[in-house]
Backbone as ProteinMPNN parsed JSONL, in Angstrom:
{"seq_chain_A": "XXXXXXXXXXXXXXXXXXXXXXXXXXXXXXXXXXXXXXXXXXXXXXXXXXXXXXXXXXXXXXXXXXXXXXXXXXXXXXXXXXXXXXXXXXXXX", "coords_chain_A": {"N_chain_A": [[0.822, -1.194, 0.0], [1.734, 1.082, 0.917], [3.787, 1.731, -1.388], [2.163, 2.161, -3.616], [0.919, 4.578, -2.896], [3.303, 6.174, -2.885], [4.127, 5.907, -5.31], [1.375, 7.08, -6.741], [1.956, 9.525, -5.636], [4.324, 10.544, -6.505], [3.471, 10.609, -9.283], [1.637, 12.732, -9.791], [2.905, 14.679, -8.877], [4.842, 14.905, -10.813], [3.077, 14.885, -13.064], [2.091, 17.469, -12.43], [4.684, 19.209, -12.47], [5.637, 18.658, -15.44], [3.447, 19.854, -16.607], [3.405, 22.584, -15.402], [6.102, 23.428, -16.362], [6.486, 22.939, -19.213], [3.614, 23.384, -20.788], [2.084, 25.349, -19.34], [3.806, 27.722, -20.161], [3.024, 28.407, -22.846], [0.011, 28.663, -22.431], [-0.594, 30.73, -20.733], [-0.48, 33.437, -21.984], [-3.34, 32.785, -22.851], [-4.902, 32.717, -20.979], [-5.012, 35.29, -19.886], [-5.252, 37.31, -21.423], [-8.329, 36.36, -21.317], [-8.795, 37.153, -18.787], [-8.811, 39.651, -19.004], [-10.22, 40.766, -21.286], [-12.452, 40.143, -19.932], [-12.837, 42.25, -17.441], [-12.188, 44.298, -18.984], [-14.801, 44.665, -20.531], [-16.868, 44.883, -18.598], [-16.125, 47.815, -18.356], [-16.436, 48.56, -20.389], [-19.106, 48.08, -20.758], [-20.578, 49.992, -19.106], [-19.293, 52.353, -20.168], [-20.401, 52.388, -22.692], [-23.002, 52.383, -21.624], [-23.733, 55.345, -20.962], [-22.755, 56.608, -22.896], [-24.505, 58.521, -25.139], [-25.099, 57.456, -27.966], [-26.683, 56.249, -30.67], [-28.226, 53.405, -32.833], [-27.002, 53.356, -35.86], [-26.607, 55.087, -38.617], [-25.043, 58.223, -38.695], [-23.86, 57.89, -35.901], [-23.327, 55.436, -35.258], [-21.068, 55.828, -37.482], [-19.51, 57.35, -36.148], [-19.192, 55.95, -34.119], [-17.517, 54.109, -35.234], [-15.139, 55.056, -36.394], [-13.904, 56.329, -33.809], [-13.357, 54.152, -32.812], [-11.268, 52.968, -34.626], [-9.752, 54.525, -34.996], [-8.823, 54.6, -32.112], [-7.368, 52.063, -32.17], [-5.479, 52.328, -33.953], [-3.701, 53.813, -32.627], [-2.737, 52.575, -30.521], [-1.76, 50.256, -31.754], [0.214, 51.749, -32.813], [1.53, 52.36, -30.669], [2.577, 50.2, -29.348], [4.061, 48.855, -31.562], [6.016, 50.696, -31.742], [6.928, 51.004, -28.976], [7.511, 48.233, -28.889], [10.046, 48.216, -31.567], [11.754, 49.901, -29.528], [12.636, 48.393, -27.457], [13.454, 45.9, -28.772], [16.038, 47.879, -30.213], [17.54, 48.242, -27.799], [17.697, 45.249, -27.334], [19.473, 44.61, -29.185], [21.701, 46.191, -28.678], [23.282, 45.192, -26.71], [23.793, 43.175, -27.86]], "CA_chain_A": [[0.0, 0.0, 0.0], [2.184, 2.246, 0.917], [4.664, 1.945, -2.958], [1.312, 2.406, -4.766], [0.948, 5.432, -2.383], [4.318, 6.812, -3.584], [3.974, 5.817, -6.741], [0.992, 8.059, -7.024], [2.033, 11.014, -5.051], [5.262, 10.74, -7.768], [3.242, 10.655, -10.897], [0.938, 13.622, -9.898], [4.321, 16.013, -8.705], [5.768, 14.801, -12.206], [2.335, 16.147, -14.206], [2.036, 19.052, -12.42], [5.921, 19.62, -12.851], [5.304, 19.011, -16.974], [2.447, 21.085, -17.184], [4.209, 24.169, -15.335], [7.062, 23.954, -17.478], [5.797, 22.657, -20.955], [2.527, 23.845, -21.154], [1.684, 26.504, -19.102], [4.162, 29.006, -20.485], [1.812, 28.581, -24.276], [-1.59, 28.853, -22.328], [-0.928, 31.897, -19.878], [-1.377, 34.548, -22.512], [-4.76, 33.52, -23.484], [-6.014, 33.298, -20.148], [-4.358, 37.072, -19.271], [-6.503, 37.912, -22.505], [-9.759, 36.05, -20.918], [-9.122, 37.643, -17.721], [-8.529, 41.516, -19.419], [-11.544, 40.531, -21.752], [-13.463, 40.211, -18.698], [-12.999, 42.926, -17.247], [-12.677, 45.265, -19.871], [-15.835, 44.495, -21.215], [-17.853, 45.421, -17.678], [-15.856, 48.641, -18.284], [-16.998, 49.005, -22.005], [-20.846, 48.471, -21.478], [-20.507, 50.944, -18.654], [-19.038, 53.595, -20.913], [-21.839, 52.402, -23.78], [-24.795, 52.823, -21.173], [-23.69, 56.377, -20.847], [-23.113, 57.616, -24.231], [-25.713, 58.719, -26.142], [-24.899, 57.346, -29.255], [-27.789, 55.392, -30.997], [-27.554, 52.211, -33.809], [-27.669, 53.23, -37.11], [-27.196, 56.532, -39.108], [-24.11, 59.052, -37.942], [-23.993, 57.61, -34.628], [-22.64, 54.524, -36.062], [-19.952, 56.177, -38.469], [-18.714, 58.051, -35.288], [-18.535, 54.766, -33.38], [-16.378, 53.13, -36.075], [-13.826, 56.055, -36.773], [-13.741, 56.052, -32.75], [-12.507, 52.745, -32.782], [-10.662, 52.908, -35.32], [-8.483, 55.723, -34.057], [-8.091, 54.205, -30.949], [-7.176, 50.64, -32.379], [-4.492, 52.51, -34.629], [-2.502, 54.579, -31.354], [-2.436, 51.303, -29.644], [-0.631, 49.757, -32.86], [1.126, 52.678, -33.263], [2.578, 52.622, -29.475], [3.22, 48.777, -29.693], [4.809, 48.375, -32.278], [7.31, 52.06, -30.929], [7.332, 49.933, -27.887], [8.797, 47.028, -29.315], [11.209, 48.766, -31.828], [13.124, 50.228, -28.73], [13.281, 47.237, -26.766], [14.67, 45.16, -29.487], [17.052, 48.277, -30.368], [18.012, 48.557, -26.355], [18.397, 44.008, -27.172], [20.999, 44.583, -30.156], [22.826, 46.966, -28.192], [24.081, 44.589, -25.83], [24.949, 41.729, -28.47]], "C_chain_A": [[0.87, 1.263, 0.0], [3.459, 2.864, -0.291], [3.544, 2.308, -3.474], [1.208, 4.242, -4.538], [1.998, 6.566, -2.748], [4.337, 7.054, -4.978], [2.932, 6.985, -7.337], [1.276, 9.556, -6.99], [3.373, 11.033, -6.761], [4.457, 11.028, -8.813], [2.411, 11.896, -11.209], [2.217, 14.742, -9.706], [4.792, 15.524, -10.316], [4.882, 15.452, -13.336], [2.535, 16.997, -13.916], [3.659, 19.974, -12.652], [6.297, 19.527, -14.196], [4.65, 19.886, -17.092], [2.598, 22.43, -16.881], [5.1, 24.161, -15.944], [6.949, 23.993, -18.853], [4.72, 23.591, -21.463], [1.896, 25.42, -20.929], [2.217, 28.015, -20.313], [3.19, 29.294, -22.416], [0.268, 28.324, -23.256], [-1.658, 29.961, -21.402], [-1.083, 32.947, -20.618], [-2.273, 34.409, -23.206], [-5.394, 33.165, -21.764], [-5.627, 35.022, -19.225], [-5.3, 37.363, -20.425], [-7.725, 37.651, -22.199], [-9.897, 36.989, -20.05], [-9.385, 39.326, -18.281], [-9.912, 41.46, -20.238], [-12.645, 40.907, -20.515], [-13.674, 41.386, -18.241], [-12.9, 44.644, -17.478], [-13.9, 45.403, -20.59], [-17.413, 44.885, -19.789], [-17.575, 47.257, -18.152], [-16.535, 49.185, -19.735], [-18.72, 49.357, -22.062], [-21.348, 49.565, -20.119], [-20.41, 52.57, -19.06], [-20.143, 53.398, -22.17], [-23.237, 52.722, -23.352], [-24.569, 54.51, -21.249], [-23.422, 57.408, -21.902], [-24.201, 57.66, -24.945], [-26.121, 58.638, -27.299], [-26.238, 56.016, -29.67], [-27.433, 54.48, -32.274], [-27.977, 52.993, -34.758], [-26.914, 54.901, -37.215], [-25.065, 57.112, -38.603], [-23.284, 58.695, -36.574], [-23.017, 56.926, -35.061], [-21.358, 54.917, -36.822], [-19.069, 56.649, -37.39], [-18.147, 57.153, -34.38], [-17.259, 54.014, -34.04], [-14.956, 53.785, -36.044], [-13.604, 56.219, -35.197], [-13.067, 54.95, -32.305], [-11.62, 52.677, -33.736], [-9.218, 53.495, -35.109], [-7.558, 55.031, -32.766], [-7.025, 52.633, -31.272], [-5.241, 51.206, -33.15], [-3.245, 53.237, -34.068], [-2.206, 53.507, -30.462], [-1.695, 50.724, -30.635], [0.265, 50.113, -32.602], [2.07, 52.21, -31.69], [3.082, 51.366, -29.122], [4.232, 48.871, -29.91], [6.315, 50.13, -31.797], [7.82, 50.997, -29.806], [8.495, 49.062, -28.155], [10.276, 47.06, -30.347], [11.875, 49.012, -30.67], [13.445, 48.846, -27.941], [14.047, 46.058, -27.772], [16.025, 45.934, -29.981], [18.245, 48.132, -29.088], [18.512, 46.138, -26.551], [19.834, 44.12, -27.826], [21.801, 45.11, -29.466], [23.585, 46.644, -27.536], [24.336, 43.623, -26.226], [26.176, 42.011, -29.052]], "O_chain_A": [[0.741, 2.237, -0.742], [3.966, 3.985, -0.238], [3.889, 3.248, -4.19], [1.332, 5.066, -5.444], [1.633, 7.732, -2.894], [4.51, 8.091, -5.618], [3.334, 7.756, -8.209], [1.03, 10.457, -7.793], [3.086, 11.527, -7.851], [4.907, 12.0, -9.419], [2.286, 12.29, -12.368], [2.333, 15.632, -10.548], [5.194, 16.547, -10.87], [5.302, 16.193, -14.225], [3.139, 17.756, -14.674], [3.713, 21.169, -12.944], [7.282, 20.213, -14.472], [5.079, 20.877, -17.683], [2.199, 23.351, -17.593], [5.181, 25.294, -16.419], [7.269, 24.946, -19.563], [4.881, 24.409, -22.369], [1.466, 26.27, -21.709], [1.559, 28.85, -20.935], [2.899, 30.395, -22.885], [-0.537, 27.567, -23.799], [-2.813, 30.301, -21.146], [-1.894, 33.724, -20.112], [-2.533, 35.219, -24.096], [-6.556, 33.523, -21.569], [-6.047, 35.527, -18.184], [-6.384, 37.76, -19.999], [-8.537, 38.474, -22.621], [-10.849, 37.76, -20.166], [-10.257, 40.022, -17.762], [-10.789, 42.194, -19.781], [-13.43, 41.85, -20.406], [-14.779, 41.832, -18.548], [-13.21, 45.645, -16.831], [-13.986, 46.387, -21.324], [-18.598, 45.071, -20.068], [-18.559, 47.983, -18.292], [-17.082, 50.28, -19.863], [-19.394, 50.15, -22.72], [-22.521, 49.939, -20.153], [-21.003, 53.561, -18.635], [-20.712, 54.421, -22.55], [-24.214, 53.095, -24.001], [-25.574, 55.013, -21.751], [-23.704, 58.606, -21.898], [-24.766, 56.633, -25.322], [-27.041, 59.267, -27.821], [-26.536, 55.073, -28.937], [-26.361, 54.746, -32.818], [-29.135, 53.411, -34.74], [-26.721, 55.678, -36.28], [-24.148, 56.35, -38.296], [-22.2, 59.207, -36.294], [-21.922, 57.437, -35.296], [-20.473, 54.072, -36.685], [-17.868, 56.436, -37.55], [-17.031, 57.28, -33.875], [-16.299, 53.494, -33.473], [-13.901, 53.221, -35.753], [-12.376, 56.299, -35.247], [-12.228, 54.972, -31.405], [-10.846, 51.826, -33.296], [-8.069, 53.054, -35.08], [-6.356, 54.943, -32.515], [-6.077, 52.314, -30.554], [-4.169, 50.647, -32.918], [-2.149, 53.342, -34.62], [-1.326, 53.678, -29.619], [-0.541, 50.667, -30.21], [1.215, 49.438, -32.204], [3.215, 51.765, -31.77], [4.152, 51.406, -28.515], [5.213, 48.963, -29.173], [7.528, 49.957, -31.672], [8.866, 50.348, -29.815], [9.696, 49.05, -27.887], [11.269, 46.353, -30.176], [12.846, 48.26, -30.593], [14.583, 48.379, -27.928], [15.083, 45.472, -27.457], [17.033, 45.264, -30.204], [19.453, 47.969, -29.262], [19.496, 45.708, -25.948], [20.932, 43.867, -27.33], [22.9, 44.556, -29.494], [24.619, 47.297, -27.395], [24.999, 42.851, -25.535], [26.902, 41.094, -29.436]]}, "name": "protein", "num_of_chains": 1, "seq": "XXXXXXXXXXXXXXXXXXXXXXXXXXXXXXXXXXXXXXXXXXXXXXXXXXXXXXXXXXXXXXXXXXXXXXXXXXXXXXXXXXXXXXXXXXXXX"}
């Protein structure tokens, strides 16, 4: 009883010691994206109950180019982002 006993406790410390090194590091940024989903999206229909923008028509065109804008300064500061940090990598090879 008490080898089977080992035997188990071993084989469960040996998954969970694969699956934090193997696996995890490819499945923690989509649940950091579920979790930010989440709770960017209470924050979104918060800011949608309070504008006064209606479906259809003008409203609509102003929502898109609104998003649009914003979607393209978040690119924009990315991708700046990540230029310097790969210039600031080369610099020290």
């Amino acid at each position: 009883m008490e080898g089977r006993k080992l035997l188990t406790v071993t084989g469960i410390t040996l998954a969970v010691y694969f699956v934090l090194k193997y696996l995890l590091p490819y499945v923690i940024p989509f649940l950091i994206a579920y979790a930010l989903v989440h709770v960017l999206n209470s924050v979104v229909n918060a800011i949608r109950g309070k504008l006064p923008w209606k479906q259809g028509g003008m409203y609509m065109k102003a929502q898109r180019i609104i998003i649009a804008v914003v979607i393209v300064l978040c690119t924009a500061g990315l991708w700046e982002l990540g230029e310097k940090n790969m210039d600031n990598c080369l610099h020290y090879m």
